[in-house]
C-alpha positions as CSV (number, residue, x, y, z in Angstrom):
1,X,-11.5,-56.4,0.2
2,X,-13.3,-56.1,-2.7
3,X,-11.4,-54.1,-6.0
4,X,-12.1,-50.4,-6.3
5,X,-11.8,-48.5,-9.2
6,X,-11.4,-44.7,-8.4
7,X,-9.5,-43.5,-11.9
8,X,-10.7,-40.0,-12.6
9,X,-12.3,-39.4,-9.2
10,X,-10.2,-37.0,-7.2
11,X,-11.1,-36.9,-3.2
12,X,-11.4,-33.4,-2.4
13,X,-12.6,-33.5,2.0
14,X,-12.1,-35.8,4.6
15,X,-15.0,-35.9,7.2
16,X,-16.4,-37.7,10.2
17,X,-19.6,-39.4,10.2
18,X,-20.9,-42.2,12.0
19,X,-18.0,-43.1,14.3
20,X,-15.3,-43.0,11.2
21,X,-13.4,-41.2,9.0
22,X,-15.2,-40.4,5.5
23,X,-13.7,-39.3,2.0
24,X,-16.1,-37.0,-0.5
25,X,-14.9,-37.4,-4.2
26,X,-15.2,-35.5,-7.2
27,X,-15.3,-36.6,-11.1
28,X,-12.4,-34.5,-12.1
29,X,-10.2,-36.8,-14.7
30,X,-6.8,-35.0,-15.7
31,X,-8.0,-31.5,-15.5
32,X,-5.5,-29.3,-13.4
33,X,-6.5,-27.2,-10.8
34,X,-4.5,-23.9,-11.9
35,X,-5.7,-21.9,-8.8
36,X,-3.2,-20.6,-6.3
37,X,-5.0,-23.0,-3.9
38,X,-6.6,-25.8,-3.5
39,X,-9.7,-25.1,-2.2
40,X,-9.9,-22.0,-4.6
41,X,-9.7,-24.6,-7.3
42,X,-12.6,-27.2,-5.6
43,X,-14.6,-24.5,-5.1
44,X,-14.5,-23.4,-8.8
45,X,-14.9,-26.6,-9.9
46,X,-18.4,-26.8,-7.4
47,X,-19.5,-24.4,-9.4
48,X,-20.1,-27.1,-12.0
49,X,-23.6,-28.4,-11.9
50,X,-21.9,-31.8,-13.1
51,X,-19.9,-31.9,-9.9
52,X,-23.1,-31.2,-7.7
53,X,-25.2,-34.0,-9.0
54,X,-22.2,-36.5,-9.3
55,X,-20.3,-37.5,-5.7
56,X,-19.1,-40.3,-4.2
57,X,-19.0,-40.7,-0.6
58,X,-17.0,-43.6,0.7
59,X,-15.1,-44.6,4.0
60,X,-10.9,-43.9,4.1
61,X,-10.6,-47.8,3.9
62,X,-11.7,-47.1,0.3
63,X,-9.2,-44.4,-0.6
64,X,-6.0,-46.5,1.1
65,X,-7.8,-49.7,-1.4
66,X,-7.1,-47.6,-3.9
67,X,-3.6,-46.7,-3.0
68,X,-2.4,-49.9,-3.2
69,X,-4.0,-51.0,-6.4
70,X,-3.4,-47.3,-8.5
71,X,-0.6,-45.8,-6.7
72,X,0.3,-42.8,-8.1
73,X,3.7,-40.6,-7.7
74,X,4.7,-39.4,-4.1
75,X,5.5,-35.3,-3.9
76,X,8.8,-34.4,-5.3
77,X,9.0,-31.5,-3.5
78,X,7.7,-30.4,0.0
79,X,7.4,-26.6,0.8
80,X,6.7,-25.3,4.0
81,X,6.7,-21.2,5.0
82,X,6.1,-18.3,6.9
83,X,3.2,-17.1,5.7
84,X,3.1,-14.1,3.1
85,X,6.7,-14.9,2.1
86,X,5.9,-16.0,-1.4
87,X,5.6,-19.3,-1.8
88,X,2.5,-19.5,-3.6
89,X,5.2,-17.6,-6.9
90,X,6.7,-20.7,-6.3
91,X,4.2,-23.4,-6.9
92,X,2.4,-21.1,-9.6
93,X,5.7,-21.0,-11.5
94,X,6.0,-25.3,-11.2
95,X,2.4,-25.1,-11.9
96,X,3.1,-23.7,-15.5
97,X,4.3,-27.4,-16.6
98,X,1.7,-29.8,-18.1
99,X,4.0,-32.4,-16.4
100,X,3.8,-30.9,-12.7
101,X,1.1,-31.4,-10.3
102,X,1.0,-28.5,-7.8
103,X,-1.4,-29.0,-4.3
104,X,-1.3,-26.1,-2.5
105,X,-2.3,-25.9,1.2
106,X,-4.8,-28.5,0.6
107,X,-7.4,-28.5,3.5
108,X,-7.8,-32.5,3.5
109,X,-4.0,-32.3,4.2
110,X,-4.2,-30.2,6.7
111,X,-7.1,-32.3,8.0
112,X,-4.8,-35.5,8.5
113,X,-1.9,-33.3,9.6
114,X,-4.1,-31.3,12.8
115,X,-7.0,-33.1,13.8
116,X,-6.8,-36.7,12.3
117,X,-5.0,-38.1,15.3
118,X,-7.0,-36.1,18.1
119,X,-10.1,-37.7,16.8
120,X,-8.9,-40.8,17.9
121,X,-10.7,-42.3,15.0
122,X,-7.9,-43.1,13.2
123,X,-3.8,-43.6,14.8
124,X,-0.6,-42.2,13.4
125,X,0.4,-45.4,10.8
126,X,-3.0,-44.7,9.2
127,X,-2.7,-41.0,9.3
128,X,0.4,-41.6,7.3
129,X,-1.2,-44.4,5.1
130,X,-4.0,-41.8,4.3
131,X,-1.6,-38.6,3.6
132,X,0.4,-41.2,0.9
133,X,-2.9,-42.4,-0.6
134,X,-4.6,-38.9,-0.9
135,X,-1.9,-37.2,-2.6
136,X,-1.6,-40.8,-4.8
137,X,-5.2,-40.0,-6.0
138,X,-4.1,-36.3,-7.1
139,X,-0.8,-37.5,-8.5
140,X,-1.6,-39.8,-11.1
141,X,-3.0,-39.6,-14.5
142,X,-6.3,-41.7,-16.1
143,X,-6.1,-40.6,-19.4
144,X,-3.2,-41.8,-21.7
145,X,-3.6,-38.5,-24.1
146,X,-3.1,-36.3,-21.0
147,X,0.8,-35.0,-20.2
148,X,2.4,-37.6,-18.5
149,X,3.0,-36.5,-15.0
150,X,6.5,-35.9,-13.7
151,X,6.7,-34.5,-10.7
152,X,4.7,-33.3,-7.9
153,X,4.4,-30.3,-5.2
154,X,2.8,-29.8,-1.9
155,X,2.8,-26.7,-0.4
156,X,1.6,-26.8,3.3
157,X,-0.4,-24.5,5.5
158,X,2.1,-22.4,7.7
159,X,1.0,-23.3,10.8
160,X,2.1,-27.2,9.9
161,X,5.8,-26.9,9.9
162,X,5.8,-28.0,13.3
163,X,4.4,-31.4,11.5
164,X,7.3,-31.6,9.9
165,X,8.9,-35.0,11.4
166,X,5.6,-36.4,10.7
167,X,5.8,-35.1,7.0
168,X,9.1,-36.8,6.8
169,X,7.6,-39.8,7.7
170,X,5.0,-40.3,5.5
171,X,7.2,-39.3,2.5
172,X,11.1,-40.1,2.7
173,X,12.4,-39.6,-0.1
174,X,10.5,-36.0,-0.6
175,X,13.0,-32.6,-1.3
176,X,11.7,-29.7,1.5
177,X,11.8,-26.1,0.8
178,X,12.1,-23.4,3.9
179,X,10.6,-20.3,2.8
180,X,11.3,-17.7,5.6
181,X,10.7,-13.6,4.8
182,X,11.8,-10.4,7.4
183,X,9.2,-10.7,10.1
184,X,7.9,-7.5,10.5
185,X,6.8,-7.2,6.7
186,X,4.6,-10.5,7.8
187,X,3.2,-9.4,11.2
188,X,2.1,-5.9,8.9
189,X,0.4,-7.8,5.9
190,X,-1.4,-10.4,8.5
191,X,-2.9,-7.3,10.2
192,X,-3.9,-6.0,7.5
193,X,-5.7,-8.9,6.3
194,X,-5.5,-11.7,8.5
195,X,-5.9,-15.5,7.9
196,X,-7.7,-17.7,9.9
197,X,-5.4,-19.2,12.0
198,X,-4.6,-15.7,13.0
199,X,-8.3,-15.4,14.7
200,X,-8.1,-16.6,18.0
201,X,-9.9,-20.2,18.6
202,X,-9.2,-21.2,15.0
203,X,-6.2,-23.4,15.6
204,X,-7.8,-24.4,19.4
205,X,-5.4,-23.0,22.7
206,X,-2.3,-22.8,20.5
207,X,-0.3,-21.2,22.3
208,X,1.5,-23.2,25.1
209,X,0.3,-22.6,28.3
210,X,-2.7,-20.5,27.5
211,X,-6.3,-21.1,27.8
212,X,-8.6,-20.9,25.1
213,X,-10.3,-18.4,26.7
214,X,-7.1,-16.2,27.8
215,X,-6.6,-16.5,23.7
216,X,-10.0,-15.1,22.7
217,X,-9.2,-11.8,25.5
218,X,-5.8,-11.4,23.9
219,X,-4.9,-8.2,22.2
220,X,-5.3,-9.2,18.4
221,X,-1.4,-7.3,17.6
222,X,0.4,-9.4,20.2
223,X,-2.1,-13.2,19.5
224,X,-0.5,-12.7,15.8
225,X,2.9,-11.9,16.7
226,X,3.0,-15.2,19.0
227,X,1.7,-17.2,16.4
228,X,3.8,-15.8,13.6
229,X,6.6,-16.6,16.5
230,X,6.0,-20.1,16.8
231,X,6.1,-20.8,13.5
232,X,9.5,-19.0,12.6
233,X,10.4,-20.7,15.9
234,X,9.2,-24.4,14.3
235,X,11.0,-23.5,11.3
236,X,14.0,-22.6,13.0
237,X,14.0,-26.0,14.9
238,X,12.3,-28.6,12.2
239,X,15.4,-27.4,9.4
240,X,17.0,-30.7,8.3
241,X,19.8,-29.9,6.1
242,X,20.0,-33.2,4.3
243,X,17.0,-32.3,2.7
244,X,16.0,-28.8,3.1
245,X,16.2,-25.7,0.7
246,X,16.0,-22.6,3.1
247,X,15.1,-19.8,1.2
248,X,14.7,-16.4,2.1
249,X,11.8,-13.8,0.2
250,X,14.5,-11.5,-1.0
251,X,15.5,-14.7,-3.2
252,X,12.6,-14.8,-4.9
253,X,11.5,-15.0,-7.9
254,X,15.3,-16.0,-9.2
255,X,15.4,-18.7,-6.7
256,X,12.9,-20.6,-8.0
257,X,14.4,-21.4,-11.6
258,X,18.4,-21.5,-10.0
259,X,17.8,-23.3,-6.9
260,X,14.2,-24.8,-6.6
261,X,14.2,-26.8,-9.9
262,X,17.9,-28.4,-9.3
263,X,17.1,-29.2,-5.5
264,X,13.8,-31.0,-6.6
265,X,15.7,-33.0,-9.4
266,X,13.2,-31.8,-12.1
267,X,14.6,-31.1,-15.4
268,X,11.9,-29.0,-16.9
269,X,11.4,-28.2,-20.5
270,X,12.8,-25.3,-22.4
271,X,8.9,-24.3,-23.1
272,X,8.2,-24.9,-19.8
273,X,11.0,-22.6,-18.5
274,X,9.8,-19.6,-20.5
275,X,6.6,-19.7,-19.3
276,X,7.4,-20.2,-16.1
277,X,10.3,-16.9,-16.6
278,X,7.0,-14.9,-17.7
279,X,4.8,-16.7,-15.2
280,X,7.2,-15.2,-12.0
281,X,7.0,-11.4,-13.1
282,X,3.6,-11.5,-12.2
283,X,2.2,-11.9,-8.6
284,X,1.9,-15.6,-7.1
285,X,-1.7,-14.5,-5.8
286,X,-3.4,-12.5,-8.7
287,X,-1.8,-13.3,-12.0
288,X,-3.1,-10.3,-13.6
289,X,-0.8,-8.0,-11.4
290,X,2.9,-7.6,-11.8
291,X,5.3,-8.9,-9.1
292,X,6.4,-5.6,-6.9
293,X,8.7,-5.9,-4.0
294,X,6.8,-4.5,-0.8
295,X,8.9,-4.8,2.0
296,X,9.7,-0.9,2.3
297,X,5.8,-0.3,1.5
298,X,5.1,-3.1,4.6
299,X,7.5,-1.5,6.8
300,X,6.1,2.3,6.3
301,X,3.1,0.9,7.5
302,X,4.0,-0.4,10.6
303,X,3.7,1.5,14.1
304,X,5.9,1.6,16.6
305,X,3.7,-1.5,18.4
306,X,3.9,-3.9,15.7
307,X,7.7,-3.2,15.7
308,X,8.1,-3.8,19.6
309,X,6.5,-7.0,19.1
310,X,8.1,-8.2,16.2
311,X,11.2,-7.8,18.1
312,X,10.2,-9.5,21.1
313,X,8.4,-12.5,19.6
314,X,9.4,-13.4,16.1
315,X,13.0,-11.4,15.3
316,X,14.8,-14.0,17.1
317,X,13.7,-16.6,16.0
318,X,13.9,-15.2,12.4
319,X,17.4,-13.9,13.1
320,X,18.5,-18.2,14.0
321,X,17.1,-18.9,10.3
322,X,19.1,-16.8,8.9
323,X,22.1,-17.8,10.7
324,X,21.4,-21.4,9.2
325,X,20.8,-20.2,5.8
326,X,23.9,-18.2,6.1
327,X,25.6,-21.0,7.6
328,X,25.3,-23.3,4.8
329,X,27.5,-23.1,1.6
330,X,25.9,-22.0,-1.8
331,X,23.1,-24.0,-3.7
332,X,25.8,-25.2,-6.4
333,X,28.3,-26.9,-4.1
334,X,25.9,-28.3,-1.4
335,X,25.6,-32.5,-2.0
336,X,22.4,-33.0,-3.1
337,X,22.6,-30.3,-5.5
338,X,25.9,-31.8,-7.1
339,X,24.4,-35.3,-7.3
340,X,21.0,-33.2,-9.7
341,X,23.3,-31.3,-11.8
342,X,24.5,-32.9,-15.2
């Protein structure tokens, strides 16, 4: 094959056209995307009439080309969660390095992770050949006046923690972080404002041994409390205590300087520390706010229904994280914490 030379452009979607799997670039060089996601950040970034008119469209044989001529640095640090737990605090507060790259819930990851393989465009050593080479792309720098890059985040939709073997595949040597919060405080902010995948037919028939169509009919309360369920339950079953930080909400934000930074090996800077301090009293979602705890607000608003299924479908599952968390000694005498401290 041909060289390629891709330094500056950043792939931003995978798509399918013509039979085979496609990657859309952007002309983004070093800038950071400083958004609490990833798609936030494109789509600020589209807004750019630079970024409209210049695009480059090429096949995924072009991005894995590109792999193995630039490779960049693989994710330091691997975070999957619950959902409204807190874990974008987490990568906003890395984020506050020059020297950290933070992707969070990246929608081509996702892509590679979900429906990648069911395309049958594309089979699983290439699906993990594609997940190494995208985040490559991101995690490398073009520009030798830029911050040199040191380490690198990826923070995963919630519904991919069942992916989590595959995950480990595709990146080894990568640090995980569990991030689990009480259930009912979840199911009551998901109601309020639910995400996608909590709108029947997003995620497909999701739920074992239900139609798609049973789904749709399914009283919305009880479709996100089995969801929610699944996903505890996934994180419940995936945790791998060689590699796994499991953290619980009511850790945070203290967690994140004491135990995230020392079980990713990253020695960050003193400058970097302080503005990451000031960066965690203030909400992971809208900077501008302070960071409140909300659990008593979350659980004033919930009614009597949302507690009988939180109960039946997700408490149990939450209640055998927490016995592993509990199960495990503290952060500063488990192994792979020794072997980062000085």
């Amino acid at each position: 094959m041909d060289s390629v030379n891709f330094s500056g452009w950043r792939p931003i979607r995978f798509y399918i056209a013509k039979g085979q799997v496609m990657v859309d670039w952007i002309r983004l060089l070093d800038e950071p995307l400083r958004e609490p996601f990833f798609q936030h950040g494109i789509q600020s970034q589209m807004q750019r009439p630079f970024h409209l008119a210049f695009r480059r469209q090429t096949p995924l044989s072009d991005l894995l080309a590109w792999h193995e001529q630039s490779p960049g640095l693989d994710p330091s640090l691997v975070i999957f969660h619950v959902s409204r737990c807190g874990s974008t605090l987490i990568t906003q507060a890395l984020a506050e390095s020059p020297h950290h790259l933070q992707l969070s819930e990246p929608a081509p990851v996702d892509f590679l992770l979900r429906q990648a393989l069911p395309s049958g465009l594309i089979d699983k050593a290439q699906v993990l050949r594609a997940l190494r080479a995208w985040v490559s792309a991101w995690a490398q720098r073009c520009d030798s006046a830029s911050p040199r890059l040191d380490s690198v985040s990826l923070k995963l939709d919630a519904w991919n923690t069942d992916k989590a073997p595959l995950v480990a595949e595709a990146w080894p040597e990568a640090r995980w972080v569990f991030l689990a919060r009480e259930p009912l405080s979840v199911l009551v902010s998901q109601m309020r404002e639910r995400a996608f995948l909590l709108v029947p037919g997003t995620l497909g028939a999701c739920l074992d041994g239900l139609s798609l169509q049973e789904l749709t009919v399914m009283q919305p309360e009880l479709y996100c409390a089995r969801v929610l369920g699944d996903i505890y339950a996934a994180m419940a079953r995936e945790f791998n205590p060689a590699r796994t930080l499991l953290l619980d909400h009511t850790e945070l934000p203290g967690t994140i300087e004491t135990n995230v930074l020392v079980h990713m090996r990253w020695q960050m800077s003193a400058d970097d520390r302080a503005r990451m301090r000031e960066r965690i009293t203030r909400h992971g979602k809208h900077p501008l706010q302070a960071y409140v705890p909300d659990t008593e607000t979350k659980h004033s608003m919930a009614s009597d229904h949302l507690q009988s299924l939180t109960a039946q479908w997700i408490a149990p599952h939450y209640q055998r994280i927490q016995d592993l968390r509990q199960s495990r000694r503290p952060a500063a005498s488990h192994p792979l914490v020794e072997e980062a401290l000085p």
